[in-house]
Each structure stands twice: as C-alpha cells, then as structure tokens.
C-alpha positions in Angstrom: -10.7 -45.7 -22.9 -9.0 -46.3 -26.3 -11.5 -43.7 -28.3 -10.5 -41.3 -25.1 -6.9 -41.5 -25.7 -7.2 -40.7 -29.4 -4.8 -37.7 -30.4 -7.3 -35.1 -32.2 -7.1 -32.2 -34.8 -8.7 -29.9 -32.1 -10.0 -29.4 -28.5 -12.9 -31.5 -28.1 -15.2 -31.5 -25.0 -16.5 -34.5 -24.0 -19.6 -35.7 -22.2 -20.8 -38.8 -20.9 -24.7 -39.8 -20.2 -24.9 -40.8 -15.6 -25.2 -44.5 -16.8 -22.2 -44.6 -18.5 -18.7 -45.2 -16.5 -20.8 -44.3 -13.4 -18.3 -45.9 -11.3 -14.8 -44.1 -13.0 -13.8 -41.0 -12.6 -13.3 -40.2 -15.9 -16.7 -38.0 -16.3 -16.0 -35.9 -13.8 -12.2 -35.4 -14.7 -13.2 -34.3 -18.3 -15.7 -32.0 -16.7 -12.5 -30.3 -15.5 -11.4 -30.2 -19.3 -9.7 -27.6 -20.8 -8.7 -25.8 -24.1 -4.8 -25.4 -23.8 -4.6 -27.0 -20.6 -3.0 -29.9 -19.2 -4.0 -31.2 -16.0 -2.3 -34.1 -14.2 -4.5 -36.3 -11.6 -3.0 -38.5 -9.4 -4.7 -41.1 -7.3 -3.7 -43.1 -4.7 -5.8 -46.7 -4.5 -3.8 -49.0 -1.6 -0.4 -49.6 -3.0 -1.0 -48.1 -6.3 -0.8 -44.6 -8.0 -3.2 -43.9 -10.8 -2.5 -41.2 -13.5 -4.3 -39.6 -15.7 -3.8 -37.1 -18.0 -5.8 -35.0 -20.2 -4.0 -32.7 -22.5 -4.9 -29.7 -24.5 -6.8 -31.4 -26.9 -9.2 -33.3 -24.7 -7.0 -36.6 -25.1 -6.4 -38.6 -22.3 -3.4 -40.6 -20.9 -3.9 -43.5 -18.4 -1.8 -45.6 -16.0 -1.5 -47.8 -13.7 2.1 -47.1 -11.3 2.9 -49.7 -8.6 6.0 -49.7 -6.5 6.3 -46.2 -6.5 5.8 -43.1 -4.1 3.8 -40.6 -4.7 6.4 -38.0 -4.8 8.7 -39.6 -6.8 6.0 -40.2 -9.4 5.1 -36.4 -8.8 8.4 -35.4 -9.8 9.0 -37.5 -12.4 5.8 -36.2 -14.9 6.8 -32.5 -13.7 10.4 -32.6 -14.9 9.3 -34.3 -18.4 6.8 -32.0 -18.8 8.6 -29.0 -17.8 11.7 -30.2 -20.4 8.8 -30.4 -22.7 7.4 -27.1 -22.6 10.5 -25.0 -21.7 12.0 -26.3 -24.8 9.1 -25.0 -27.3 8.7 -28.4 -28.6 4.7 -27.5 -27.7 2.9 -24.5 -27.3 4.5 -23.0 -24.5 1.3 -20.9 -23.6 -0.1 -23.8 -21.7 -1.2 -24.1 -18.8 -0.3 -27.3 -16.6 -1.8 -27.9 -13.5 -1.4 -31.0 -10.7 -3.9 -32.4 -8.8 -4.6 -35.3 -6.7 -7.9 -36.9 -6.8 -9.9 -37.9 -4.0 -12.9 -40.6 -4.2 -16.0 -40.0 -1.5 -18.8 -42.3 -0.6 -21.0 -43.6 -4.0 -18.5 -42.7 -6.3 -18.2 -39.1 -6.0 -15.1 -37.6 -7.1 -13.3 -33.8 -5.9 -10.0 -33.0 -6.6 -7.0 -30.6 -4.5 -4.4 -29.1 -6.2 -0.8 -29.7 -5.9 2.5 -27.7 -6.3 5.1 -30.0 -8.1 8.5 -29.8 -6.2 10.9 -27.4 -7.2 14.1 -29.7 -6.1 14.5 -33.8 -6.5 14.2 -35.2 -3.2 14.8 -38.8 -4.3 17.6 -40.6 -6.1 17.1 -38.4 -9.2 18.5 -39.6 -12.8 18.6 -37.7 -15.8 17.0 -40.3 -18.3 17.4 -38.8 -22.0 16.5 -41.3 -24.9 17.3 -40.0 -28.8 16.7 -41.8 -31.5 17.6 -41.7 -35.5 15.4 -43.3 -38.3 17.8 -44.2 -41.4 16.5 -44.7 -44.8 17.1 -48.5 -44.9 14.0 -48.5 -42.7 11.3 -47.1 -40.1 13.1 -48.8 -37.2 14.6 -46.0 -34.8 17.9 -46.4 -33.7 18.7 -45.2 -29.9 21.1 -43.5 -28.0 20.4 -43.5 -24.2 21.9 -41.3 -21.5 21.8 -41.6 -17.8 23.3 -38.0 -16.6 26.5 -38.0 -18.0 27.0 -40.9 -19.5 26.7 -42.5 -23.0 24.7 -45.8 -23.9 25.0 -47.0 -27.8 24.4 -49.8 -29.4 27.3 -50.6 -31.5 25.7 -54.4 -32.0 22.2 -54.8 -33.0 22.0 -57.7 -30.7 22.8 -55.5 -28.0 20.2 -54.1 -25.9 21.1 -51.4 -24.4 17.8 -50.6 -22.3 18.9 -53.6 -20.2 22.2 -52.1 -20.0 21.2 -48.6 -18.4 18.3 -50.4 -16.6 21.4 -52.1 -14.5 23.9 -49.3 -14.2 20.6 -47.8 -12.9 20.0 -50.6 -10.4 23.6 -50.7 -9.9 23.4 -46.7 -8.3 20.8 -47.8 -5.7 21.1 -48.9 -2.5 20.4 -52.4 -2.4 20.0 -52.7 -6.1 16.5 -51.6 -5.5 14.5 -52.4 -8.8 11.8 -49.5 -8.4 10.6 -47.9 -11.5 12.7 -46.1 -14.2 11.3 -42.9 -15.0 12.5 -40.8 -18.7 13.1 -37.2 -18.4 13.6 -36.7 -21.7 13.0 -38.0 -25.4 14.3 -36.5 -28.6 13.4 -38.8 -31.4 11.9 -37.8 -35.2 8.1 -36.9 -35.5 7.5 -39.8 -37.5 8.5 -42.1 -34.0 5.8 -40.5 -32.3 3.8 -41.2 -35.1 2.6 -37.8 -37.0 3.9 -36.7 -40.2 4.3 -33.0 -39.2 4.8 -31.3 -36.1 1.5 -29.2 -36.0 0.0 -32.6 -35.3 1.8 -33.0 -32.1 0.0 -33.0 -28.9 0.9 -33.9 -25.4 -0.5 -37.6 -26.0 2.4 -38.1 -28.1 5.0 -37.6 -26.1 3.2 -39.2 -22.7 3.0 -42.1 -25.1 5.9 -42.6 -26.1 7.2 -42.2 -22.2 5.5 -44.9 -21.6 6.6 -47.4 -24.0 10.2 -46.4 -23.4 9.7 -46.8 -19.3 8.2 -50.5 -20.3 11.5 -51.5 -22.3 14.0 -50.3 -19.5 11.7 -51.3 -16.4 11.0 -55.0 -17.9 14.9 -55.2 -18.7 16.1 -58.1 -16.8 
C-alpha cells in the first residue's frame, strides 16, 4: 500500500494480476481510476469507516476512522476538499466524486454514489491550521484556529494542539472525545513536502490532514 500511495509526476493506471490482493478492494477501486478525478470511497466494516482515496494522479490515500459516523466523516472530507478546490490551490477542473463501497459474497466489490451534504448537521468546527518555516530551520511553526478564535504558541513548550483539542472537547456535550476533523491547512509547499507547487497533488494535502488530525486527536 506504500508504493500505491506514492505522489507521481503523472496519471498512472494501475493493474493488479487475480492473485494478488484478491481479498482487498483495492483492484477493483483503481479499475474505477481516473485522469483528473478524485473519487472518495467509504466503507462501513462493524464499527468502523474505511476511506480511501485515489486522486488525480492514480495515488491512493488510506484510513482506518473509528468512533465516528458516517455522516460526520462524509462531511468532514467534502468541506476540506471543497476549501481545496474552490480556493485554486489545485486544478479546479476536477472532478470529485463520493461513493460508498459495498462488499458481496467472495469478495466482490460494487460501489453507489453519494451526494455530500450541502449543510453541517453535526457539531461543526471550523479547524484551520497555518504554519510558517523560518530560516533558523525546517521546523514549521503553527497557528491554529477553531472558528473564531486564535491558538499560538508563544512558548515552544507549549502545545497548542492539546490546547484546541480541549476547548474542542470543552464545546461538546459531555466532553465527548470523538474525532477532530481539519477543514483547512495553509502551510509552505516545502511542509507538504515538494519543492514547487506544480508537484502538488491531492495526496499531499490528505496527508498532511492526517498527520495534523493524529497530533490534536492523540492530545491528552
């Protein structure tokens, strides 16, 4: 799954021989593949959501979501994706389509299309995340909002991912720890790890969503 998840210089198609990953989805998903289009999957396995992604360039996101709903997790990867392409930041002549996938009897796969919701319907937070790299070094140095609100670290001891993971928490009913999800990231090209921005891809981004979503939802 590593290789998959490669970014690329261009759209690769990709094939896989029946005795290889014969019981994962993936060969049928990339079957579905795409030249400037970004489909979503979503599956739901007993108490868990899987995702996967596969973005213009044939590269493909994974992962596993537990403790979530299906709708929030829905609405979640539309508005960052949305943001994403609405802004320009990619080429905004893609096409981005939702789908949940559906697993029959010996592994067969088929998949039904989904409208992403056009209003939140759960207890929506704007999560942006910006970030500077100074010349003293490569390190990036954040600023986190939550709607309105400001989070910067004026201490490099402080860890402010903690700190808007619990005004978060703080919000919900209950303090109910479900899963943080960012909206939006604004950082330099070199945090998402290219060295110019016609090397930017989907993968990129979804990456560094992830990573982010793993420092404010392991806060404790």
């Amino acid at each position: 799954m590593i290789e998959l998840s490669k970014p690329q210089m261009n759209f690769s198609p990709t094939h896989f021989s029946n005795a290889v990953l014969s019981d994962s989805p993936l060969p049928f998903l990339f079957s579905l593949s795409k030249e400037n289009n970004l489909q979503i999957f979503f599956q739901k396995l007993g108490k868990d959501i899987h995702l996967y992604i596969i973005d213009e360039k044939g590269s493909l996101f994974y992962q596993c979501h537990h403790n979530t709903s299906f709708q929030q997790l829905l609405t979640s990867y539309a508005t960052f994706l949305e943001i994403l392409y609405n802004k320009g930041i990619l080429n905004t002549e893609l096409s981005i389509k939702y789908y949940e996938l559906h697993s029959t009897d010996n592994y067969h796969y088929q998949v039904s299309p989904i409208t992403p919701p056009q209003t939140f319907t759960w207890d929506y937070f704007n999560i942006r995340i910006t970030g500077e790299i100074y010349d003293t070094g490569m390190d990036t140095v954040y600023t986190l909002y939550c709607n309105d609100l400001e989070f910067f670290s004026i201490d490099e001891n402080e860890d402010i991912f903690k700190s808007v993971a619990q005004h978060i928490y703080s919000l919900r009913q209950n303090n109910e720890k479900y899963p943080i999800h960012v909206t939006k990231i604004d950082v330099p090209m070199q945090a998402l790890g290219v060295d110019n921005y016609t090397q930017l891809q989907s993968i990129h981004f979804l990456r560094y969503k992830q990573a982010m979503e793993l420092r404010l939802n392991s806060a404790e």
